[in-house]
N, C-alpha and C positions, 0 to 999 in steps of 0.2 A: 292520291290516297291508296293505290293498290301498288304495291312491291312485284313488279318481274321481270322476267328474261326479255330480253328482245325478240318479239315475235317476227323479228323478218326471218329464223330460221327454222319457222314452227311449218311444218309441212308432214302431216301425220295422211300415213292414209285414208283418203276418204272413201266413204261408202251410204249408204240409204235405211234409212229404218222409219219408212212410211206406213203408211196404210197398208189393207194386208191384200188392197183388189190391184197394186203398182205390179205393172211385169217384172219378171225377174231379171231383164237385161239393162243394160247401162250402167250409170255412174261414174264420178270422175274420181279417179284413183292417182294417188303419188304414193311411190313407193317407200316406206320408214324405213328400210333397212339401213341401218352408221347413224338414221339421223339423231342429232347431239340433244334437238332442243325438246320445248315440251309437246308430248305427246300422252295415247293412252298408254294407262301401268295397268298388268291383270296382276289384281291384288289379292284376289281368290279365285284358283285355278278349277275347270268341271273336268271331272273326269269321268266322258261319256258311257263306258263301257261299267265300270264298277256301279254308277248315281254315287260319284261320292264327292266332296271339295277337299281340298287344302288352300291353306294361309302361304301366298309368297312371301314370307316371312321376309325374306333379304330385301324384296322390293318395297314395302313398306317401311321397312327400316330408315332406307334412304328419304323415302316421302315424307315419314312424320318425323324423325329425329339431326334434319338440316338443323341445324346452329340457328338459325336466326328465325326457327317456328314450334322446336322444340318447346319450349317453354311459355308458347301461348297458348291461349284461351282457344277451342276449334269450335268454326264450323262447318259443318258436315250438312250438305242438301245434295241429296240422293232423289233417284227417280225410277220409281217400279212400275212394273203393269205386264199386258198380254203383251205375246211379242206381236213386233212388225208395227206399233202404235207410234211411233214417233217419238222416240225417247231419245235415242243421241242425237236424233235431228233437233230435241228441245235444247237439250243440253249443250250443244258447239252453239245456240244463240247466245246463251248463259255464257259461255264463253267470251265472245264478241263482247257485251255486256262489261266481264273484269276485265277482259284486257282496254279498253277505250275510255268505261266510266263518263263516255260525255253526252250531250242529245242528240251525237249523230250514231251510237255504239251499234246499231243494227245493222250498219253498212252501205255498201253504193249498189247501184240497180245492180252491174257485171259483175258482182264480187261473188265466187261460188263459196259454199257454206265446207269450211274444213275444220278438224279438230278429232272428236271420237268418230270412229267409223261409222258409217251408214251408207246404206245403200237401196233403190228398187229391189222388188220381188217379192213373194211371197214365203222364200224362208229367212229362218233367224240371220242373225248376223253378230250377235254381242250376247257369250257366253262368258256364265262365272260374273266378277265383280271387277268394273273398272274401275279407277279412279285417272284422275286429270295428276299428269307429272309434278305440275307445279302447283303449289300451294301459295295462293294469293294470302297475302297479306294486307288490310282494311283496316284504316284508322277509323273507327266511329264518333257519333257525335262529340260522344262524352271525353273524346282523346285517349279510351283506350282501344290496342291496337288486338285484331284478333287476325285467326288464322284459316281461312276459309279453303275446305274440299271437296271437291264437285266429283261427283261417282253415279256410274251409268252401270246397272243391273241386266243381267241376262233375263228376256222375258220369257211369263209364264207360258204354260200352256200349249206347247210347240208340243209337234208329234212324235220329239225324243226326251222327253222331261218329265218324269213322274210328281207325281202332287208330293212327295216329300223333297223331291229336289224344288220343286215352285216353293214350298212353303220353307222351306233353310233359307233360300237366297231371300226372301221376302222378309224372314223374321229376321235374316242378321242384319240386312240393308237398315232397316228399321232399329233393330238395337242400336247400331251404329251413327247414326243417324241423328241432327238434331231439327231436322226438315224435311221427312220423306212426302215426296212427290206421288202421287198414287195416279198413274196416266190411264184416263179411261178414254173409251169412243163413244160418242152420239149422245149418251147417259148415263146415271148409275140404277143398274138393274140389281135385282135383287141377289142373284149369283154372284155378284162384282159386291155387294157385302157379305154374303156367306164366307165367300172365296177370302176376304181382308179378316174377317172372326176367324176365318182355320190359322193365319198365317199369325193372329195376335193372341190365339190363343194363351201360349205359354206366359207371354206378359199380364194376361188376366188373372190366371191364378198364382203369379207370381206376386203380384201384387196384393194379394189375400195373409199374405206373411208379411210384405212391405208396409203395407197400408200409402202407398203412393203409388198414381199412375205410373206404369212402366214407359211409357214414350212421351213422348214429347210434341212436337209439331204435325198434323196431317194433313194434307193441302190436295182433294181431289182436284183432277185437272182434267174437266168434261172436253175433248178434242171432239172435231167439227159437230160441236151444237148446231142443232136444226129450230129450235124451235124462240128465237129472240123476242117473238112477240108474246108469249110469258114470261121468261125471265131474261131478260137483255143479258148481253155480252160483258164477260169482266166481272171482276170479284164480288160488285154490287150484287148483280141478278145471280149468280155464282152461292152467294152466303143465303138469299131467299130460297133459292131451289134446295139447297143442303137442307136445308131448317125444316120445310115440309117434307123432304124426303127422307130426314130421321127421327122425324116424329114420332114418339109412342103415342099410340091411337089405346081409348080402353075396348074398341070394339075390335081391332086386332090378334092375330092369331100368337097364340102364347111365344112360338119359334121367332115371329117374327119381331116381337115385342125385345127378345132374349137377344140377336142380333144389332140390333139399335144399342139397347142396354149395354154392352157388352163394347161396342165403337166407343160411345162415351166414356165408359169406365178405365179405355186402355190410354187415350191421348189427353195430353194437357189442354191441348187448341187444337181446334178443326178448320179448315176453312175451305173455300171451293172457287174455281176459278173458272168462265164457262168462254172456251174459243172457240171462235168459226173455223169451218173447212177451209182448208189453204189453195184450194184451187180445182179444176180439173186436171190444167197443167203437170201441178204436181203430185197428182196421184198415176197419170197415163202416161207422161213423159217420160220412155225410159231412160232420154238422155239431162234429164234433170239433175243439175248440180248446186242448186240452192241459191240460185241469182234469185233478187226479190223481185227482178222483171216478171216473175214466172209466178211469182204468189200473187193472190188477193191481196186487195188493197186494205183491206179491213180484218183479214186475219195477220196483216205486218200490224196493222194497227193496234188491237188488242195485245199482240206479243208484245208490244212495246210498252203496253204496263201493265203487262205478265212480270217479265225479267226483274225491273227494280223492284218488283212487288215481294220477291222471293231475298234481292242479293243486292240491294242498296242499302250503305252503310247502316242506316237510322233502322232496318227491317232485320239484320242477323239474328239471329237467335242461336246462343251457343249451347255447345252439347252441354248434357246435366246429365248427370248420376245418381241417383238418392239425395235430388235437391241441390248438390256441388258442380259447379261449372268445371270441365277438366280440359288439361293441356294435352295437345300434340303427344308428347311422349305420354302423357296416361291412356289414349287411346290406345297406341301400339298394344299394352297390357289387356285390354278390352277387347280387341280382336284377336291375340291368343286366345283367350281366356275362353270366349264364346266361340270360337274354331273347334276346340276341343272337343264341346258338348256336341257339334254337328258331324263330329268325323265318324260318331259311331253306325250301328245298324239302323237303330230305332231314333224315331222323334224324340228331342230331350224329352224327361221330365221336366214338369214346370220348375217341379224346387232345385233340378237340377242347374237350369236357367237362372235363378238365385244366386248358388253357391257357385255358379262359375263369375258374375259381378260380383258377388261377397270377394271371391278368391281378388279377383282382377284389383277391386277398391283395396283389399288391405295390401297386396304386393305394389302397387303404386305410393302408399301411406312407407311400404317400409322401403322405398329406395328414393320417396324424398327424405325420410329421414338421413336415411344410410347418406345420401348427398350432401347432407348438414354436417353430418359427422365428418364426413372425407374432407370438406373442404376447410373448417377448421381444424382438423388436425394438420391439414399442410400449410396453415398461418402457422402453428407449434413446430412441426418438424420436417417442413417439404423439403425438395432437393437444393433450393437456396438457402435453407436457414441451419444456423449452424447447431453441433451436438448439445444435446438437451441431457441433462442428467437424468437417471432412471425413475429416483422419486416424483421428479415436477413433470416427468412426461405420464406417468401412473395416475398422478394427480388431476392434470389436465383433462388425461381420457377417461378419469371418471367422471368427471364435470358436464363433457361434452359427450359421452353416454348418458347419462342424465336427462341431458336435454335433447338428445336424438329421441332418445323413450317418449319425454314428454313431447315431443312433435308428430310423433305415430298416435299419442293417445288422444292427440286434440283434435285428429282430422277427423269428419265425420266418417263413419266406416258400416258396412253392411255386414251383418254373419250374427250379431249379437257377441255379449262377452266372452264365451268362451273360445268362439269360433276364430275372435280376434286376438285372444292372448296368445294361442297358436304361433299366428305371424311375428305375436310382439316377445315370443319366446326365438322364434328367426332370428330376428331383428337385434335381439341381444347377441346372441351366436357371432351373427354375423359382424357386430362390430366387435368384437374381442377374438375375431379373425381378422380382422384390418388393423387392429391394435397391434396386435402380435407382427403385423409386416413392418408396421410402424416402427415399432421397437426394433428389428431388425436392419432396417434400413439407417435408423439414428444410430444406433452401433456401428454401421459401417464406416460413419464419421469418428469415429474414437479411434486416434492413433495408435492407441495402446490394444485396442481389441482387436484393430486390422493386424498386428503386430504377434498378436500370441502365438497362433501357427506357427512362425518361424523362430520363434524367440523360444518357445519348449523344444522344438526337434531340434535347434542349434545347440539348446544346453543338454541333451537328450548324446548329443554328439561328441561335445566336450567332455562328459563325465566318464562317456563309455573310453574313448581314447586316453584318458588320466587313467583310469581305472587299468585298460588293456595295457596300457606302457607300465604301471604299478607290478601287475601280477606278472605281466614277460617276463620282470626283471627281477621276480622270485621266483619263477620259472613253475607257474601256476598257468599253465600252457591253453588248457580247455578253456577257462575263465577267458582269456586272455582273448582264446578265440570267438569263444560268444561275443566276447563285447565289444572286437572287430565285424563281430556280423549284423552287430544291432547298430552299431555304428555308421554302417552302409546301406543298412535298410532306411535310417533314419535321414541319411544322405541324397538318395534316390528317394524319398517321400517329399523333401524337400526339395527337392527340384522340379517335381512330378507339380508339386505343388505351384510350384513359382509359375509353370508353366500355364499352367490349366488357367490360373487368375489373370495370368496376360495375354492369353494368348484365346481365352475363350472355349477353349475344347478341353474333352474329358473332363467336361465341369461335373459329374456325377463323383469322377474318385477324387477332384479337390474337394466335396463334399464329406467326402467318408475319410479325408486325412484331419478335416476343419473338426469332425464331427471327436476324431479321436484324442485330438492335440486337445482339444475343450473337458473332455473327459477326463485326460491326464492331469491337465492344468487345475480342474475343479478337485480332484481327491488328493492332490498333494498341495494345492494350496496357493496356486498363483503365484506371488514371488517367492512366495515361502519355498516351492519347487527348487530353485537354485540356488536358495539360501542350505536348505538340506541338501541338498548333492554337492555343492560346496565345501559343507560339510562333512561330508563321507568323504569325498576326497582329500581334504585337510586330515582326517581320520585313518584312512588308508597311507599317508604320505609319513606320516607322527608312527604308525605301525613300521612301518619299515625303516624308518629312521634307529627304530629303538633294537630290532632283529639287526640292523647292520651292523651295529654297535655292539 
């Protein structure tokens, strides 16, 4: 059920992102450098020194607009939290998980845990936004097939990270997102929801214009719970603990009421998942390399319906936008979009948070349109089909403007009317700029239009040589010599010409000889051109027949 590479060449380096009491030495490390297959992509770069991020735009490119996931359905399950909490150690399980899909996918006692880096110690180790190279592909129940992306966040909280760089990476993880992971330790304290209200803010009052939750899925994930004999291990005792611990109480303090409030109003689904501690082993061992000899037997066990609980077929849940499921490439536009708003100084505004998914949903509506249009216009006049006359190609591209229009208007779209006639004022532009190539390109198949360049400078040549041999031989000397010299210009245009078109160079002045021959040819007339100069030299010839005489 899941599409990928051969993992026998997946050897990414590994590293530790445990607990925050593991020493800072050990780990088993391979080095990634040449290696081909899949590994981590930093898809949003930190740039420590400024607190500021950018979008690896080129890397992402590659990630969401492969051929064969471009145009599916995505999902996106992300995992945030304090650092040093076990996050790409959760994540390379998730891994094991898509690449095996079977009931042994958690692996053999020896098998050390590789994939996103992690490593012991007490400082960070995964800054910026990762994502997993490869993009698994999952046929679900229903036989449709979607696009699944696993992404490991730089943790909060580190003692080089200001609470606007926690709160960007948290909120974009989360935009971006059709499953964020929220990794806590031991509990969820009261700070660990203040801390998730600063980071949702913007979606809260974004949604005050939307009138729909801004996110999507939120899945606390309690790491080494203590306390099993109130609420047992796993999603059961997981969804109890959640329930009373989001409770609005009326005997409650109004802050703490507004917090709650505020969680509910931002996610579509909550849920909670409560794991044991994975060992001693693996908190003190600094030569821990993630063999399950080294875990608890009952924290392998709970992880084992953790995993399908998040990333088996029947459980995906694909990203949505203002209620519409999007593809692969409409993300790409979605994390432009929201990059933007975080490159500045200051925390977006909320509405600004809007108008950058307004922008993102309507530039997605117009290059599927724009798509519709390209690809019917090249059943009318691609590089295999033959020249189209100018009216039925005019005709055509009004038809299928038309209905490019009408496919921009029918997607559901964010901004309101005006915001999105905007785009669909774009949208028009821009296909009567694809028109225009269109029409040129189907010209280039007309023999008679490839033909006129040389067919006006060659009669341009002839007339002046009749003309120059007329007036020499009346001994009208200047004349005679102009139109040996236009004669040679027009001669050397013509070659300059020939050459450029075959030869691929100085295509700028076979430009400006195509641009002038069309010029010429359009004010006198096309063939009419050589019917009148024909005629002047018939005229010239009849004059001096009559003076000889």
């Amino acid at each position: 059920r899941v599409k990928r590479q051969p993992s026998a060449s997946r050897n990414p380096e590994v590293t530790s992102d445990k607990c925050a009491v593991c020493p800072p030495s050990g780990g088993h490390r391979f080095e990634s450098d040449g290696v081909c297959g899949p590994r981590p992509v930093q898809i949003v770069v930190a740039d420590e020194e400024e607190h500021s991020f950018s979008l690896h735009e080129e890397a992402l490119e590659r990630l969401l607009l492969q051929e064969e996931v471009q145009d599916l359905h995505v999902v996106v399950v992300s995992v945030a939290g304090a650092f040093r909490k076990g996050k790409s150690f959760l994540l390379d399980f998730m891994l094991r998980f898509m690449y095996k899909q079977s009931d042994s996918w958690v692996g053999g006692e020896e098998e050390p845990l590789t994939g996103f880096t992690w490593r012991g110690g007490c400082e960070r180790e995964t800054t910026g936004i990762l994502a997993w190279s490869e993009v698994f592909v999952v046929e679900k129940p229903d036989g449709c097939k979607v696009a699944v992306l696993l992404i490991d966040t730089q943790g909060a909280f580190d003692s080089q990270s200001t609470i606007k760089d926690c709160a960007t990476l948290f909120a974009l993880s989360t935009m971006t997102s059709s499953v964020q992971v929220y990794n806590l330790s031991q509990n969820v304290q009261e700070d660990d929801l203040q801390h998730l209200q600063l980071f949702t803010e913007y979606g809260r009052l974004a949604m005050e214009e939307v009138y729909e939750k801004p996110f999507q899925s939120l899945m606390f994930l309690i790491r080494d719970w203590s306390y099993p004999y109130e609420h047992p291990y796993g999603l059961e005792g997981g969804l109890s603990f959640l329930e009373k611990r989001l409770q609005v109480k009326q005997n409650q303090h109004e802050e703490l009421q507004n917090v709650r409030k505020h969680i509910h109003s931002c996610f579509s689904n909550i849920g909670c998942f409560l794991l044991p501690h994975p060992g001693l082993k693996v908190a003190t061992n600094p030569h821990f390399d993630g063999r399950l000899r080294d875990i608890d037997e009952e924290f392998t066990k709970e992880l084992v319906n953790l995993v399908p609980t998040l990333l088996s077929p029947e459980n995906l849940v694909e990203k949505e936008i203002g209620g519409v499921k999007i593809t692969c490439r409409e993300l790409l536009h979605y994390f432009k979009a929201y990059m933007k708003i975080y490159q500045g100084e200051e925390l977006p505004h909320p509405k600004s948070m809007l108008q950058a998914t307004a922008e993102a949903n309507n530039l997605a509506a117009v290059a599927g349109a724009k798509d519709l249009y390209n690809k019917s216009m090249e059943q009318v006049c691609g590089g295999d089909k033959p020249y189209t006359s100018p009216a039925e190609l005019e005709r055509r591209h009004a038809e299928l403007r038309q209905a490019a229009v009408r496919q921009f208007r029918s997607v559901k779209k964010m901004g309101g009317e005006d915001f999105c006639r905007r785009y669909q004022e774009q949208l028009e532009a821009e296909l009567d700029a694809a028109y225009a190539n269109f029409g040129k390109h189907n010209d280039g198949k007309n023999i008679f239009f490839a033909a006129r360049t040389p067919a006006t400078l060659f009669a341009v040549m002839f007339v002046m040589y009749v003309v120059s041999m007329v007036t020499g031989f009346l001994g009208v000397n200047s004349v005679a010599t102009l139109c040996n010299l236009v004669m040679g210009v027009a001669l050397t245009a013509l070659c300059v010409w020939a050459y450029a078109k075959y030869s691929g160079e100085f295509r700028e002045v076979g430009g400006i000889i195509d641009r002038v021959a069309e010029t010429l040819w359009e004010q006198v007339g096309g063939v009419c051109l050589l019917v009148c100069l024909f005629e002047q030299v018939g005229g010239v010839c009849l004059s001096e027949g009559t003076a000889f005489s």
